[in-house]
C-alpha positions in Angstrom: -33.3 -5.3 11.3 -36.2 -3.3 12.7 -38.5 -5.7 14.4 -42.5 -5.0 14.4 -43.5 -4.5 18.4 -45.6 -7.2 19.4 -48.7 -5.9 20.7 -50.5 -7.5 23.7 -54.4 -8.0 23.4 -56.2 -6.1 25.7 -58.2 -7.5 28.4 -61.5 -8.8 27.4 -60.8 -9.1 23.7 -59.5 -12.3 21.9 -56.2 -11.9 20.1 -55.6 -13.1 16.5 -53.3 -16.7 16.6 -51.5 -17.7 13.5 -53.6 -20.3 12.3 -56.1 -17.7 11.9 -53.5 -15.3 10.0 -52.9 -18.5 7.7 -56.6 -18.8 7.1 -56.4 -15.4 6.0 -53.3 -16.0 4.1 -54.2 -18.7 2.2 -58.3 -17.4 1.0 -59.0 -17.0 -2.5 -59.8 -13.1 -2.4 -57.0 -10.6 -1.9 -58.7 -8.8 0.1 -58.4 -11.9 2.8 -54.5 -12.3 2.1 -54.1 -8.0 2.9 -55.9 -8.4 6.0 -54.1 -11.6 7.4 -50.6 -10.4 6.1 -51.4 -6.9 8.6 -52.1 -9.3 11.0 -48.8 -11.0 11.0 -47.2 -7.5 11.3 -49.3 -7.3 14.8 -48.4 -10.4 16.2 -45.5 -12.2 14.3 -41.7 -11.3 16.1 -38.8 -11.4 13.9 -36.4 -13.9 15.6 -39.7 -16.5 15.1 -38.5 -18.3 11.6 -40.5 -21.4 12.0 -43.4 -19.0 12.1 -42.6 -16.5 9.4 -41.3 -19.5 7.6 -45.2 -21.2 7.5 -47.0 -17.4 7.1 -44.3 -17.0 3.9 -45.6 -20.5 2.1 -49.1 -19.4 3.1 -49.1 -16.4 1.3 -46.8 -17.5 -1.7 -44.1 -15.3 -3.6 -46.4 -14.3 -6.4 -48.4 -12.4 -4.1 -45.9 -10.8 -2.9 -44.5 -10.0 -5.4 -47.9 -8.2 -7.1 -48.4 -6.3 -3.9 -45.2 -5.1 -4.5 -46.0 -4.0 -7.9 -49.1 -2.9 -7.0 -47.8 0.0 -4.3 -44.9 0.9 -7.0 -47.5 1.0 -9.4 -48.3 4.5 -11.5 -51.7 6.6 -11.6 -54.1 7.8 -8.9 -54.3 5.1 -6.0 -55.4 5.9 -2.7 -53.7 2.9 -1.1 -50.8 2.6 -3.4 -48.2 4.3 -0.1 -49.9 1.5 2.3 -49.7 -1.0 -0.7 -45.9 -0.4 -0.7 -45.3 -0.1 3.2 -46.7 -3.3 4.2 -45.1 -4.9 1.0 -41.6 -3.7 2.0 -41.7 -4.4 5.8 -43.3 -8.1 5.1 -40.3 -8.6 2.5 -37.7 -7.2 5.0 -39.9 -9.5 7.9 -39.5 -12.9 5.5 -35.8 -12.3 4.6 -34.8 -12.9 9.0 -35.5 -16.3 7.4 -32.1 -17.5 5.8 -33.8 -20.1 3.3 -36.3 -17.3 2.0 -33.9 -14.5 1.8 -31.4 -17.0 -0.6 -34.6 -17.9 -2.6 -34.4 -17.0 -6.3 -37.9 -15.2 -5.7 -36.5 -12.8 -3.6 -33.6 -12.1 -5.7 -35.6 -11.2 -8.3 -37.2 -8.7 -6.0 -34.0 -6.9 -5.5 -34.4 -4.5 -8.9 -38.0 -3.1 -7.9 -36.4 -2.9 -4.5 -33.9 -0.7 -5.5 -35.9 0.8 -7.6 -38.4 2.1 -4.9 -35.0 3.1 -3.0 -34.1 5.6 -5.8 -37.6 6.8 -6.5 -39.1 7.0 -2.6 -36.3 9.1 -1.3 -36.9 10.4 2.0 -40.0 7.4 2.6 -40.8 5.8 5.9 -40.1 2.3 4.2 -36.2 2.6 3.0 -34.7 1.6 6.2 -36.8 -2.0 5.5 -35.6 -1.2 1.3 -31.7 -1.6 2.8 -32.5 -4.3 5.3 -34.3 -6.5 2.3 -31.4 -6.1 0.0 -28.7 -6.4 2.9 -30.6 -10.1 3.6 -30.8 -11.5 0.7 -27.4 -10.1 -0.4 -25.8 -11.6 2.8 -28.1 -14.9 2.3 -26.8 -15.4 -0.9 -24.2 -14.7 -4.0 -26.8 -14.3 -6.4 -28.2 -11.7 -4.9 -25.5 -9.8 -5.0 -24.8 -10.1 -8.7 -28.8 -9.0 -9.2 -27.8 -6.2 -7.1 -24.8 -4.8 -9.1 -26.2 -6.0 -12.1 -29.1 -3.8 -11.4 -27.0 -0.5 -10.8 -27.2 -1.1 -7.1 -23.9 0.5 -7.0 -24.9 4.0 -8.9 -28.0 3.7 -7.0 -25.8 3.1 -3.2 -24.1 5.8 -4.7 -26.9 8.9 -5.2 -28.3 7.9 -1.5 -25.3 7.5 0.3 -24.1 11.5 0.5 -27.2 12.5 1.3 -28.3 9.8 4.3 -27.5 11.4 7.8 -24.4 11.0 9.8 -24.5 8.1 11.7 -27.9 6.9 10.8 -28.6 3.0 10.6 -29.4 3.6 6.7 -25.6 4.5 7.0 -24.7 1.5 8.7 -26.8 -1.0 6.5 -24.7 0.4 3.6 -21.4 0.0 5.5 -22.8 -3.4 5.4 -24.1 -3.9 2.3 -21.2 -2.3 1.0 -19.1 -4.6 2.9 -20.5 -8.2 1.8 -20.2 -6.8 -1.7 -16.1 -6.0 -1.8 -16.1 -9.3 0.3 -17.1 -11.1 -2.2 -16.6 -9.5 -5.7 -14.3 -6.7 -5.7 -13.2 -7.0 -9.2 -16.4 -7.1 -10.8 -17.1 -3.9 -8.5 -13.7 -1.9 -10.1 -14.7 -3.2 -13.6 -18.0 -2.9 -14.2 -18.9 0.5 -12.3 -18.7 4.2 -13.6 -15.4 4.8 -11.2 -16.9 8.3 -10.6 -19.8 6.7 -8.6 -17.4 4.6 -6.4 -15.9 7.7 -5.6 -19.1 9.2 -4.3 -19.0 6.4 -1.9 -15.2 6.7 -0.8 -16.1 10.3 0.0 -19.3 9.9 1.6 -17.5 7.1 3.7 -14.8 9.5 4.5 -17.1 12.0 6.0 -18.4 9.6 8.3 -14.9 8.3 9.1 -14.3 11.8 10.1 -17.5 13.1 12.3 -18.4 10.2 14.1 -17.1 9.0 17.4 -18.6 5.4 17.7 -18.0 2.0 16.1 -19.6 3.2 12.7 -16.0 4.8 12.9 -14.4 2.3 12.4 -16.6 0.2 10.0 -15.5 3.2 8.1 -11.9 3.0 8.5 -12.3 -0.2 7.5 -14.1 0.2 4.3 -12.1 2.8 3.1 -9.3 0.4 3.5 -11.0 -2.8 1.9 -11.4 -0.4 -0.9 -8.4 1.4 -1.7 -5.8 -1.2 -0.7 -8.0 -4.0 -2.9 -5.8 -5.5 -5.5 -8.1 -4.6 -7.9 -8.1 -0.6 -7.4 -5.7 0.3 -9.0 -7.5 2.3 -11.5 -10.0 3.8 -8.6 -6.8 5.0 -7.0 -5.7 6.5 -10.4 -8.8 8.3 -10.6 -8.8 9.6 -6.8 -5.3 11.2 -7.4 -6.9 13.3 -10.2 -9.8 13.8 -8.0 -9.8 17.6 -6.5 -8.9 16.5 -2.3 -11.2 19.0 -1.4 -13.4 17.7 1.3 -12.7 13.6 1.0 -9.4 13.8 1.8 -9.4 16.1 4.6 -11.9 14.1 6.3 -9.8 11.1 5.8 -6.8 13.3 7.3 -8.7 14.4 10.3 -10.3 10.6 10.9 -6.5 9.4 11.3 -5.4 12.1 13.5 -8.3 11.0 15.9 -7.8 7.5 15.5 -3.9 7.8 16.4 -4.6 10.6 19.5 -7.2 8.8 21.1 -7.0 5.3 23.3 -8.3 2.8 20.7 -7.6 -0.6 20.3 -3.9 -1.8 18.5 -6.0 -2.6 15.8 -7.3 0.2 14.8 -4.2 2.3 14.6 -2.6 -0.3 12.6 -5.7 0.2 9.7 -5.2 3.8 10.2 -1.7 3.8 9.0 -2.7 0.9 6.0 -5.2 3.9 5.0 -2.6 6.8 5.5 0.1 4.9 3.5 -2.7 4.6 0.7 -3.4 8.1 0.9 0.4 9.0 1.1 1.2 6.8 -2.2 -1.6 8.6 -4.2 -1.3 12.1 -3.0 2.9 11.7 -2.1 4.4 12.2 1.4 3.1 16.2 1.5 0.0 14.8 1.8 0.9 14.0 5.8 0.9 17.9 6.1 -1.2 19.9 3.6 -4.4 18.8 4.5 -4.8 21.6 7.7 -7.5 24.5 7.5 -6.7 28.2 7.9 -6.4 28.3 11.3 -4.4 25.3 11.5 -1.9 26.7 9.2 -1.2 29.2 12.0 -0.6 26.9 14.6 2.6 24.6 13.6 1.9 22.0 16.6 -2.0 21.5 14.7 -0.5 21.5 11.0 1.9 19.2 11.4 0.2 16.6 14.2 -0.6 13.7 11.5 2.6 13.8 10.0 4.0 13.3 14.1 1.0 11.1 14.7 2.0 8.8 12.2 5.6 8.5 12.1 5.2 7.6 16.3 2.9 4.8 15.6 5.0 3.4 13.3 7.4 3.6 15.2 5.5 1.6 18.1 4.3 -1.0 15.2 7.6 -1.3 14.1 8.8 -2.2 17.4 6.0 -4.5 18.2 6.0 -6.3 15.0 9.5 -6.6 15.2 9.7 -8.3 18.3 6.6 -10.8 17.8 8.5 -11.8 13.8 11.5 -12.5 15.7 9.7 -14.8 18.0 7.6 -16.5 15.1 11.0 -17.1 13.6 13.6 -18.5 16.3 11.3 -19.4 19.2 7.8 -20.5 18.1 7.5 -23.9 17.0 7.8 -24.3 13.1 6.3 -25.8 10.3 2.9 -25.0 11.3 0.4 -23.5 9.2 -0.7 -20.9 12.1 2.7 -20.3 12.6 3.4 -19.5 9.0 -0.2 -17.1 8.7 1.0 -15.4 10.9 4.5 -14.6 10.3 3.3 -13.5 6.8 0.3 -11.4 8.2 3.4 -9.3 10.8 5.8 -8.8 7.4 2.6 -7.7 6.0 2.3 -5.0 8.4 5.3 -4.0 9.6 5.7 -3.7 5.5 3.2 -0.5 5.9 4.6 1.3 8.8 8.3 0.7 6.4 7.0 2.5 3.6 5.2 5.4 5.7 8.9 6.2 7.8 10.5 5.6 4.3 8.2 8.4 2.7 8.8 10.6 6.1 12.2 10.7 5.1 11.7 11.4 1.6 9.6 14.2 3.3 12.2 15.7 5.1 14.9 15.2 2.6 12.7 17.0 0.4 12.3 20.0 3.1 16.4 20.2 3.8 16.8 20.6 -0.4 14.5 22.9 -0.8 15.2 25.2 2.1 11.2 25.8 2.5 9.1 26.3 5.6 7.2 23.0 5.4 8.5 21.9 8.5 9.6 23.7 11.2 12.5 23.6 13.7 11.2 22.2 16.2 8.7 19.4 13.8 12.4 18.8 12.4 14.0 18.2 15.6 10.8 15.5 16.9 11.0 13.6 13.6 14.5 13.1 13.5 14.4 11.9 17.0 11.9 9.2 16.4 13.5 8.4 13.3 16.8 7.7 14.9 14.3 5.4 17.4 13.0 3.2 14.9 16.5 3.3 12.6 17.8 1.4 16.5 15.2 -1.2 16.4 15.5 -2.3 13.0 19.4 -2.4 13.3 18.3 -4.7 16.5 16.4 -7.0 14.6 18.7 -7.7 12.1 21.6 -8.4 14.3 19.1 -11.1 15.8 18.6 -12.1 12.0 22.2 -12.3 11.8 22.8 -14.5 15.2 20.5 -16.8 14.1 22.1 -17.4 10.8 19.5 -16.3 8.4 20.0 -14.1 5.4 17.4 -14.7 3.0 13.6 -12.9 3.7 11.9 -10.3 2.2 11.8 -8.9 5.5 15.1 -8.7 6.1 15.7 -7.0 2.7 13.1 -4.5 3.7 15.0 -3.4 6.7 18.0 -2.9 4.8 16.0 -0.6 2.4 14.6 1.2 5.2 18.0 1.9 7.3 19.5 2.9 3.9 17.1 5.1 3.0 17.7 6.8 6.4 21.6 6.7 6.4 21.5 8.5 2.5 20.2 11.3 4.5 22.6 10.9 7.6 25.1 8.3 7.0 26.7 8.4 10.5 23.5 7.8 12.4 23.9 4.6 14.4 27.5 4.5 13.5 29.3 1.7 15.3 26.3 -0.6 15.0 25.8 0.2 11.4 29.7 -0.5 11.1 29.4 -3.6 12.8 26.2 -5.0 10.8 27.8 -3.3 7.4 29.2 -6.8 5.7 26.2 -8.6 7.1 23.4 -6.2 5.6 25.4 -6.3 2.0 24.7 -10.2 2.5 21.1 -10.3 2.9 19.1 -11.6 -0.2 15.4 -11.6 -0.8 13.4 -14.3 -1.0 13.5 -14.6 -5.2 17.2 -13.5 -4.9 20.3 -16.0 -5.6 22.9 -13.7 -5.0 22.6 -10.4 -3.1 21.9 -7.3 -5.0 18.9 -5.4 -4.0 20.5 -5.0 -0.2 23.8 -3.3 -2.2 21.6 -0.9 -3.7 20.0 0.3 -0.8 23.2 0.7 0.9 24.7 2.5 -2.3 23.8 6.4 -1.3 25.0 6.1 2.2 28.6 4.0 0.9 28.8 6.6 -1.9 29.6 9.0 1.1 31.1 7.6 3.6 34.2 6.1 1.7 34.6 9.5 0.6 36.7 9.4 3.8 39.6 6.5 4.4 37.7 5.8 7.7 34.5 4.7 5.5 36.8 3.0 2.9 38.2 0.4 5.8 35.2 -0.3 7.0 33.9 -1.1 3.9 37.2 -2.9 2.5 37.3 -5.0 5.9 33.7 -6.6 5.7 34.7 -7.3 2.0 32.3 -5.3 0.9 33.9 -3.9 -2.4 33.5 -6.9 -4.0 29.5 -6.6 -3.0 29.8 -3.3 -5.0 31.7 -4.7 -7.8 29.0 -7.5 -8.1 26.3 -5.2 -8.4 27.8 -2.7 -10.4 28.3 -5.3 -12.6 24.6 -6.7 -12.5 23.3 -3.0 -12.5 25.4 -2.2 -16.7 23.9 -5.8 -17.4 20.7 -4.3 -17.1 18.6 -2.3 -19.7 16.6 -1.4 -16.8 19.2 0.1 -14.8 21.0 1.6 -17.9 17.9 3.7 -18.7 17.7 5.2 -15.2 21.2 5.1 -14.0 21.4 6.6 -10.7 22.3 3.7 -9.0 25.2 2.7 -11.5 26.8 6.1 -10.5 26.3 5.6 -6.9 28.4 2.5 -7.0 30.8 4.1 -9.3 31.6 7.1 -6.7 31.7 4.1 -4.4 34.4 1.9 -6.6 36.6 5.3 -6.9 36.2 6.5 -3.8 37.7 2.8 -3.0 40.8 2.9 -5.8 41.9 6.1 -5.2 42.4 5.6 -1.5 43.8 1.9 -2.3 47.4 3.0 -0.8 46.3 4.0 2.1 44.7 0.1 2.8 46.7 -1.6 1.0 43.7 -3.1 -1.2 44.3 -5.7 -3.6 42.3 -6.6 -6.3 41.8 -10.6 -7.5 42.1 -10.6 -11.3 38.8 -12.3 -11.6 37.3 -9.3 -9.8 39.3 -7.4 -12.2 38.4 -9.0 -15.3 34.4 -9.0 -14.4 34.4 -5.0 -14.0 36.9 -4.4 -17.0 34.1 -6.8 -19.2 30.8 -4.9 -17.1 32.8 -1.4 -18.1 33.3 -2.1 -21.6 29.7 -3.5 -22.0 28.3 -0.1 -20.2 30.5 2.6 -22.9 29.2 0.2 -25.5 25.5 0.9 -25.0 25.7 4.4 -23.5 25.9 8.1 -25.4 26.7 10.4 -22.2 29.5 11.9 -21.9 29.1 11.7 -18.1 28.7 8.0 -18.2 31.9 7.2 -20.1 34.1 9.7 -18.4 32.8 7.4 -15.0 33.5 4.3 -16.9 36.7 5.7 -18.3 38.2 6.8 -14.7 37.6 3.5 -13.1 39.2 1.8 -16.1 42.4 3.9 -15.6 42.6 2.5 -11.8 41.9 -0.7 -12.6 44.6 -0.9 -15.1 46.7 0.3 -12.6 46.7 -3.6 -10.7 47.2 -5.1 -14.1 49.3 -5.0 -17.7 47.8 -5.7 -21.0 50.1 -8.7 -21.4 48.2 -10.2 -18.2 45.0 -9.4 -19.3 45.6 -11.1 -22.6 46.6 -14.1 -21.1 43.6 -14.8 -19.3 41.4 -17.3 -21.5 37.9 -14.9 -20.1 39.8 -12.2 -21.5 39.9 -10.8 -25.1 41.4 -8.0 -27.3 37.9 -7.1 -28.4 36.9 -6.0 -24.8 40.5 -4.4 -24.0 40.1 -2.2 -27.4 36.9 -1.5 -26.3 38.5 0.2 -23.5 41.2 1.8 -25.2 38.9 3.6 -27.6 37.0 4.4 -24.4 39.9 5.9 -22.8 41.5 7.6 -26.0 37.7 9.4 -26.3 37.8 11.0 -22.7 41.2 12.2 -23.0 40.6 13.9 -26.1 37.5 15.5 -24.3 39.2 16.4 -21.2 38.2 20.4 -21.6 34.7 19.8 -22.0 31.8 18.7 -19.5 30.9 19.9 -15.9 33.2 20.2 -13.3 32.6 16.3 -12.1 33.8 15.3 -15.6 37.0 17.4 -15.3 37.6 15.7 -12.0 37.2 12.6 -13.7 39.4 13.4 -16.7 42.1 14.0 -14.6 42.1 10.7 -12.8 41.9 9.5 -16.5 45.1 11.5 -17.9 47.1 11.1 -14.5 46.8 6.9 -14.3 47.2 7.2 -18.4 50.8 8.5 -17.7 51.3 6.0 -14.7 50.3 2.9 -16.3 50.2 3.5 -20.6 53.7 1.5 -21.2 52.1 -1.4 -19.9 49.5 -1.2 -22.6 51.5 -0.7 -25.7 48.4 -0.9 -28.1 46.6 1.8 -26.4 48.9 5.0 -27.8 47.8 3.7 -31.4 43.8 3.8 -30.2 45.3 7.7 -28.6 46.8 8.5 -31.7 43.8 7.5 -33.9 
């Protein structure tokens, strides 16, 4: 707050003293109570509460309160301007004092407060309007209820673009704004025209752009206490429909100067929480199309966020890495601090997984499409640091794995992240990825009870590299076909899966990549493991209508059947004719449809009509489903 000067006497002439202020205070005329409360504004220093504590019960809330009134009042008043000034700076003076700013008298002060804010725009007395209804908001909860109740917010809102860069009025609504999320965020997203909270994001992300002081930072900071708030969802929503224009540049170039300059660990850690916001509204472009003309020319200046970012994650991925690991095998456990913290590091290094995730998403999006996004050289950086950070994480699971654990929502992410790297180059890291291969299929989140979610990660980069017999032992020695076979038969069980079914084909190029090379191992198949993808097969052509999806189904069925008979299969008590018909009917379908489809589904029909004439004497009943 602003505090009054005090102003020495000069020599010769007797100062006021605060009994005769509360002489003043406490006469019956107001003319007596004017003159004693400008006295107080002579003499009286903020930090003295006992003082303005025994001038505020001399002069009593109701006159207060009418002075108020009196300088917002309407009509011809000479001394309605000097009514409201000493009315405003006595308010903001009384509310230093904890107990009066928490009163319900000056809560009900805040409307006419805010009111003078949105009517006296440009006045001498609005920095003491913010400190007033900063005060009493940050004295007490009610006071911030009157203050959104009151359309503080739209109100915030209409000043905020307009105040200058830097000012304190800008910093006492950083704070103001502040104690509000703090302490009622959902109300804030629920009971506010979204378009006004938007003025405020973007007039927040100006100042997180153009200044180069702590404001800064409060900045960063607010931007991330409101986009990253549980409760935003539909703010975010709106913001992606939002023209970029000018908000989101500024929020670009704050980031950029966060991440290039020496600032504290900190603070590049809340600039990547607010770039990975950013990234999943606006998707992982976002990281490179916010650059002016001239920028555009220059590809070291249009693509310096996108490098900017991917090295810090790098450097908090390494960092948090190394500091979970300790929390987990070294610190002492059990311990509430030890626990806060551990979930405050997954929490984090969470963020700088999901920004190198959509980096590669970014570049895999840049190799498809043949375009000049990215240049050469951009390419060659990325891919560098990529490989970096793809190391570490491979490092800290391997200590996951010495230590025995294979359960943490941690360790899934990692195996999300290093599969989402090896789809796009599945020999990077190649004899360490071999080595960790059956471990990483074995790791199960926290609500998991068998693995699964590891499998699928895995999935794009096993899809290719059993297309060779190098990447089928590897696979086949860590026992990880039947991690395959387990999922695949999770993933058919599963309406969500069977609506979006890339994964389920993934695992199938997997499972025939496997079969077909099956001599070449020698890889047997258990007739349980048979009998739960015969069952998960039948089950998938049962509630599927592409062709594409039962000619997959079909040509894993005819090399299945090649490790069995139908006599065996019907001697099985989990094991039924309904299910083997099933199949037969499946089979009989795809042969009769071998000249149609892509060439994919002509590859698979011939694996179909090939095992048929291997293996179709030891299923007698199957020439009568053929025939039909």
């Amino acid at each position: 707050m602003r505090a009054e000067p005090s102003i020495e006497p000069e020599q010769g002439i007797q100062s006021p003293n605060l009994e005769d202020c509360l002489k003043l205070l406490k006469g019956e005329r107001d003319e007596q109570r004017l003159a004693g409360l400008l006295l107080v504004t002579k003499f009286c220093k903020a930090e003295d509460h006992s003082s303005l504590l025994r001038v505020y019960d001399a002069v009593g809330p109701r006159f207060l309160y009418r002075l108020l009134r009196t300088g917002m009042g309407s009509g011809f008043n000479e001394n309605r301007d000097a009514y409201l000034s000493l009315s405003i700076t006595v308010l903001a003076a009384f509310c230093r004092v904890p107990d009066i700013a928490s009163s319900e008298d000056m809560v009900l002060n805040i409307p006419l407060v805010l009111e003078v804010i949105s009517t006296q725009s440009g006045s001498s007395v609005l920095q003491e309007c913010y400190e007033f209804l900063y005060l009493v908001s940050a004295a007490s909860g009610n006071g911030i209820t009157r203050f959104c109740e009151s359309e503080g917010i739209k109100i915030l809102a209409s000043q905020m673009s307009a105040l200058q860069d830097g000012s304190h009025l800008m910093e006492l609504s950083f704070k103001l704004l502040q104690l509000i999320l703090g302490r009622m965020s959902f109300e804030i997203f629920q009971n506010n025209d979204l378009s006004d909270i938007s003025v405020i994001v973007a007039a927040i992300a100006r100042q997180f752009a153009v200044l180069h002081n702590s404001l800064k930072f409060e900045a960063l900071h607010l931007l991330n206490a409101i986009l990253t708030s549980k409760d935003s969802t539909q703010l975010r929503n709106a913001l992606r429909l939002h023209p970029q224009d000018s908000w989101s540049t500024n929020i670009h170039t704050g980031i950029i100067a966060v991440l290039q300059n020496r600032v504290a660990p900190a603070e590049r850690l809340q600039a990547l929480i607010l770039a990975e916001s950013m990234v999943s509204m606006h998707g992982e472009d976002w990281l490179v199309s916010q650059v002016n003309t001239n920028d555009a020319r220059d590809p070291a200046s249009a693509n310096m966020c996108l490098l900017l970012v991917l090295e810090q994650s790098r450097v908090e991925i390494a960092v948090l890495l190394n500091e979970l690991a300790y929390l987990k095998y070294e610190a002492p456990q059990d311990t509430s601090a030890t626990a806060e913290a551990i979930f405050t590091k997954q929490h984090n290094v969470a963020v700088a997984y999901s920004l190198v995730e959509k980096i590669i998403k970014l570049i895999s999006n840049v190799e498809e499409n043949d375009g000049n996004l990215l240049d050469e050289g951009t390419l060659t950086k990325l891919i560098l640091q990529l490989n970096e950070t793809i190391a570490v994480v491979l490092e800290y699971l391997e200590d996951a794995k010495e230590h025995g654990q294979k359960k943490g929502d941690d360790l899934l992410a990692s195996v999300r992240i290093i599969g989402s790297y090896l789809a796009e180059a599945p020999l990077a890291c190649k004899e360490k990825v071999q080595d960790l291969l059956g471990y990483m299929l074995s790791i199960e989140g926290e609500d998991e009870q068998r693995p699964f979610y590891s499998v699928c990660f895995l999935l794009p980069m096993l899809s290719q590299i059993t297309m060779k017999i190098e990447g089928c032992k590897a696979l086949a020695s860590c026992k990880g076909l039947e991690a395959v076979l387990d999922c695949f038969n999770k993933l058919v069980g599963s309406n969500a899966f069977l609506e979006d079914n890339g994964c389920i084909f993934l695992a199938c190029d997997t499972i025939v990549n496997l079969l077909l090379k099956k001599d070449k191992m020698h890889m047997m198949l258990d007739e349980s493991a048979i009998v739960r993808l015969l069952k998960a097969l039948a089950y998938w052509s049962d509630n599927t209508d592409e062709m594409s999806s039962m000619m997959m189904a079909a040509s894993i069925c005819a090399l299945v059947f090649e490790y069995t008979s139908e006599e065996a299969l019907l001697n099985r008590p989990d094991f039924n004719y309904s299910t083997l018909r099933t199949l037969y009917l499946l089979i009989a379908r795809c042969l009769t449809s071998s000249e149609q489809g892509t060439k994919e589904d002509m590859d698979l029909s011939e694996i179909v009509s090939s095992g048929f004439s291997r293996w179709a004497h030891r299923y007698p009943r199957i020439r009568e489903a053929v025939k039909t």
